[in-house]
N, C-alpha and C positions, 0 to 999 in steps of 0.2 A: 735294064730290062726295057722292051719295045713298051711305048703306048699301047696302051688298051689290054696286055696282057697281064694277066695272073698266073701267078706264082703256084696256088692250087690245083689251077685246072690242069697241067702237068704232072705235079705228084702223086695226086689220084692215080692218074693210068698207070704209073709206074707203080705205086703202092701193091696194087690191085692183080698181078700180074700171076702170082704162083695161086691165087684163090683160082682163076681161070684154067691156069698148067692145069690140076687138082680134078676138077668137073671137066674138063674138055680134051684130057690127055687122051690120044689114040692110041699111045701103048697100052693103058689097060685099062678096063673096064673094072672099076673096083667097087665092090659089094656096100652097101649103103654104112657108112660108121664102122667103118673096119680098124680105123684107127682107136676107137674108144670099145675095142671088145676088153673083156674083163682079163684074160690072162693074156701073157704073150707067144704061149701056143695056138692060141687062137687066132691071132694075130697074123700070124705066121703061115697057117693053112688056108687061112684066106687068100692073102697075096698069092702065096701060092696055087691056089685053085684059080683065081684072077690070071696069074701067070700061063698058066699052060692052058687055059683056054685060050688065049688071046691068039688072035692071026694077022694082027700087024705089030707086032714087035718086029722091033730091027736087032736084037737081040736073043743069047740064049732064055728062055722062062725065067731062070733064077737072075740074069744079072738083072733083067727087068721088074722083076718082084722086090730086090734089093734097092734098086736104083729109086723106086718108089717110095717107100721105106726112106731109105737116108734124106731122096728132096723133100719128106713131111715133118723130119724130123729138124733138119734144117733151116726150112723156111717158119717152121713154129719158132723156134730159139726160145726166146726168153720168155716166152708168154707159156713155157709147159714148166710144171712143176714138178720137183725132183722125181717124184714117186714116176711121174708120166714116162719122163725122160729116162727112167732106169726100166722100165718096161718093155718100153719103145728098144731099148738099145736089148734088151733079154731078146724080144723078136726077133732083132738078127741075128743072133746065134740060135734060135729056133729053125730059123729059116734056115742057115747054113748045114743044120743036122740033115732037113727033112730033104736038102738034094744032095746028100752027101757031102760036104766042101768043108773042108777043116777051118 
């Protein structure tokens, strides 16, 4: 490692990087705690309503409401607990009913 640098000041940025994706993403403007609504219908029409409002997706609604979905569920990993994670995972199949996609 160079003089004078640290080790930390590196990881941080990198750390830090999917909290940024999350608040700063242009594909969709997502409703405040959409992730911690109580069911996963809820869940689901949120993204959804998130989705098809949105006018810069580079995709269809749904694959961007999914795509959203899967990077939170993702970058949470280990830090959601069963219960969250089997919720989270009902919303995609919420989601897949409410645009039709088997």
């Amino acid at each position: 490692m160079a003089k004078g640098r640290t080790k930390s000041k590196h990881s941080k940025r990198k750390r830090r990087w999917s909290a940024r994706i999350t608040r700063e993403s242009i594909a969709l403007t997502l409703e405040e705690g959409v992730f911690t609504k109580p069911t996963p219908r809820k869940i689901a029409v949120s993204l959804k309503r998130s989705a098809d409002r949105s006018r810069r997706r580079k995709s269809t609604s749904y694959r961007s409401a999914m795509s959203m979905l899967t990077f939170f569920i993702n970058r949470a990993g280990k830090r959601l607990s069963r219960a969250r994670q089997r919720k989270l995972e009902k919303a995609k199949d919420e989601l897949r009913k409410l645009y039709g996609n088997p």
